[in-house]
N, C-alpha and C positions, 0 to 999 in steps of 0.2 A: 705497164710492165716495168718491175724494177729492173735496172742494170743490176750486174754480177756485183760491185762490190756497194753500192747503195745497197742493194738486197742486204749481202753480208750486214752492212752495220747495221741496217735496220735489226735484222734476227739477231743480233748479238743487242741491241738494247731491247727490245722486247721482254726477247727471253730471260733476262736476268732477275735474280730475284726482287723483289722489291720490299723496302725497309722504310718507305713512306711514301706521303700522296706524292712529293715531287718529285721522285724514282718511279712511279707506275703511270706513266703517261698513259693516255687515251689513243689510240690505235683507230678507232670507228667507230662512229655511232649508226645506228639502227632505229631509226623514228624515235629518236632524241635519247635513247639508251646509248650506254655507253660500253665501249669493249675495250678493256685495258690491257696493260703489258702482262698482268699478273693473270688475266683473263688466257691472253698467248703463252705463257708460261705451262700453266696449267695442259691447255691442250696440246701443246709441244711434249710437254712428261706424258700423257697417256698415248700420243701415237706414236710416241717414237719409234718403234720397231717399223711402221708403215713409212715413213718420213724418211726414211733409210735410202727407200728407195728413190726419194727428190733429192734432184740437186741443192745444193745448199742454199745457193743465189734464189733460189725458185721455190723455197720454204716458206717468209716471209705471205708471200702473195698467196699458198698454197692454206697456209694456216688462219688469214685473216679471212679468206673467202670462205673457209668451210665455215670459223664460227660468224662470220656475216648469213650464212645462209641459214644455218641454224636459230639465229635471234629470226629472222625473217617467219620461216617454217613453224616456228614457236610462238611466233603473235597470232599465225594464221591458227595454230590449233587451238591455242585459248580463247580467240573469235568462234570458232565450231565448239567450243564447251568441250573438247576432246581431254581437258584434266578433269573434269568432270567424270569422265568412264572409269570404270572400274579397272581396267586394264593398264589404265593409266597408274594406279595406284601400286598394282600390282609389280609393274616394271619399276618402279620408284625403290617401292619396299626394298626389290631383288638389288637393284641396283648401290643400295641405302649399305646395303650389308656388302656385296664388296668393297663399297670404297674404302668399307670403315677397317674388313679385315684386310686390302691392302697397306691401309693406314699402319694399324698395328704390326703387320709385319717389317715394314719400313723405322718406325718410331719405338717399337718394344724389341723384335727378334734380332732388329736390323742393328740396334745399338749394342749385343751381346757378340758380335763377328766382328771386332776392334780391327786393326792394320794389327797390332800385336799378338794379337789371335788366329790370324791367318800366319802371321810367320812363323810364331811355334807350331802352328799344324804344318808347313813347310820343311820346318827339320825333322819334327818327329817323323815325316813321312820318308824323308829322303834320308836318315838315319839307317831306315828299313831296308834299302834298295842294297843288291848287290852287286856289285858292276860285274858286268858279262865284258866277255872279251869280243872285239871286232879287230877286220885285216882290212888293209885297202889291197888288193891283190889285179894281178893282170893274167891272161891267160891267151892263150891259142889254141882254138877250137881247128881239126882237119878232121876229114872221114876216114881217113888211113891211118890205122896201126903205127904202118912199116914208118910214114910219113913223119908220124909223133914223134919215133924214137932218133929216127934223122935229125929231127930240130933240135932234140933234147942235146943229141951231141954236138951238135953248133954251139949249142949254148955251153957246154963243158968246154968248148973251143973258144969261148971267147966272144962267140957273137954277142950282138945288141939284143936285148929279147923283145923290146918296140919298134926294132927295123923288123923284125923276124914275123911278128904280129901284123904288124901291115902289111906283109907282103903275102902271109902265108893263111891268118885266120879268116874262115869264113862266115866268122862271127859280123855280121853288118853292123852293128851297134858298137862296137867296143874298139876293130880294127882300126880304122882313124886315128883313135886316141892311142896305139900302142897296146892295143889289146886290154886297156883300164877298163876296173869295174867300180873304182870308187870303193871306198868301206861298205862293209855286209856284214853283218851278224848271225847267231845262230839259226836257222830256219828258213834264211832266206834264199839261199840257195838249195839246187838239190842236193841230197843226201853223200852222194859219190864225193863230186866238187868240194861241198864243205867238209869233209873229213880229212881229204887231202891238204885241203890251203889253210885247215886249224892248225895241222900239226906242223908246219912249216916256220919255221923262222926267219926275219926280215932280211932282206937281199938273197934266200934262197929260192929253187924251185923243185918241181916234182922230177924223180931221176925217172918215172917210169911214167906211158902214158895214164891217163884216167879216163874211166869209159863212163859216158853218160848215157841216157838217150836223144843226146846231140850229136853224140860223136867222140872224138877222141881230144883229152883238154892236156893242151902242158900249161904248169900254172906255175905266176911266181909272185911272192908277198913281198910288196914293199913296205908294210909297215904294221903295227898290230899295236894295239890301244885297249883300254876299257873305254866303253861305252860310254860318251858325254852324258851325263847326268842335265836333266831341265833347268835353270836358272830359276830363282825367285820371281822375276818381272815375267817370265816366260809362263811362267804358271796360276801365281796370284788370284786372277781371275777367278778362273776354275774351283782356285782350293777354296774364294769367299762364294761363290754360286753353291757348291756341297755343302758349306759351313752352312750357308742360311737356310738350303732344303734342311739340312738337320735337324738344326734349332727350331725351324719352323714346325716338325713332325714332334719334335719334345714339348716343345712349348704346346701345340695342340693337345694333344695326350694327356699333357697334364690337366689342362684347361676342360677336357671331358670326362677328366674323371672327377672332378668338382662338381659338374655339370648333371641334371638329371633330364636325361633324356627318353622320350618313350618312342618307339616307331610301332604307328598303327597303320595296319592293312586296310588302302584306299577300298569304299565299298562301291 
């Protein structure tokens, strides 16, 4: 079993690409075959999404064992003539035409979705956006009317409206903090709530109560903002994952209407 960071270097020379024989070390042999780095490389890009799930330390041993079992598994079925069956040919074939349309998609679609391509699709998108307004706001939730309009004039007196909230709302979640709810935006609250604490301006609060189906809210905004807009780094990803669906559906489309195709009904 490798240690934690022997593992690590091991998977970091493995998996690196290799640019000659003496950058692709030999990893294991299998009745005198050989399994190389560019061998682990290879099956490291296809499972990665399964690999996610192993530790990193625990990849190395995780990667060599599977394709050690497989050279194994694969001597045995060419001993039983099993490339010989038809089936055998058949998964070849199927198999033959993904690689090669992942290929393409990686080496032709994949080279049209530049880093400079994704940022102009980044402006143009965030160009589009028009910021909405958000409050960070605090409130005091009580079941009494009379209760609400008491506090309200404490607070025309002067009082703290986060001592007032601690002491007074039955709000569990929020009281601790002084009654804070954090920034909210359009929809996020119910209807009542948000229409009172939109039209409110910062350091104000409501002069009248407000009736939810909670109960009865005094609310006060401490601050009102538009709505942070995504960063580039935050989003990238996403806008190159849409770009290469795209590309990918264009670039097909194209490629079949070149193409002559017939579909006949299985008899």
């Amino acid at each position: 079993m490798f240690k934690p960071l022997a593992g690590a270097l091991l998977f970091a020379a493995l998996t690196a690409v290799p640019v000659g024989a003496q950058d692709n070390p030999v990893a294991a042999t299998v009745n005198g075959d050989e399994i190389t780095a560019a061998d682990v490389a290879v099956a490291v890009s296809t499972l990665a999404p399964a690999l996610e799930q192993v530790p990193a330390a625990n990849r190395p041993q995780v990667v060599l064992d599977l394709l050690i079992d497989m050279a194994v598994l694969s001597k045995a079925a060419e001993a039983a003539d099993l490339d010989e069956d038809p089936l055998y040919q058949q998964r070849l074939d199927f198999y033959r035409g993904q690689i090669l349309r992942d290929l393409y998609m990686e080496k032709v679609v994949g080279e049209k979705v530049t880093d400079e391509a994704v940022r102009a699709r980044f402006d143009e998108e965030i160009g589009k956006v028009t910021p909405t307004k958000e409050v960070s706001a605090r409130h005091i939730l009580v079941e009494d009317e009379d209760k609400a309009k008491a506090l309200i004039e404490q607070l025309k007196g002067g009082a703290d409206f986060a001592e007032l909230a601690k002491e007074n709302s039955i709000d569990p979640g929020s009281a601790p903090r002084g009654g804070s709810l954090g920034f909210f935006g359009p929809g996020q609250m119910v209807p009542e709530f948000e229409q009172a604490a939109m039209a409110l301006e910062p350091g104000s609060f409501t002069e009248e109560p407000v009736k939810s189906q909670f109960g009865y809210h005094v609310i006060k905004v401490d601050e009102v903002r538009d709505t942070p807009l995504p960063t580039f780094e935050e989003v990238a990803d996403r806008i190159r994952q849409l770009m290469m669906r795209e590309a990918f559906v264009e670039e097909l489309a194209s490629l079949k209407e070149n193409a002559q195709i017939e579909k006949l009904t299985p008899q």
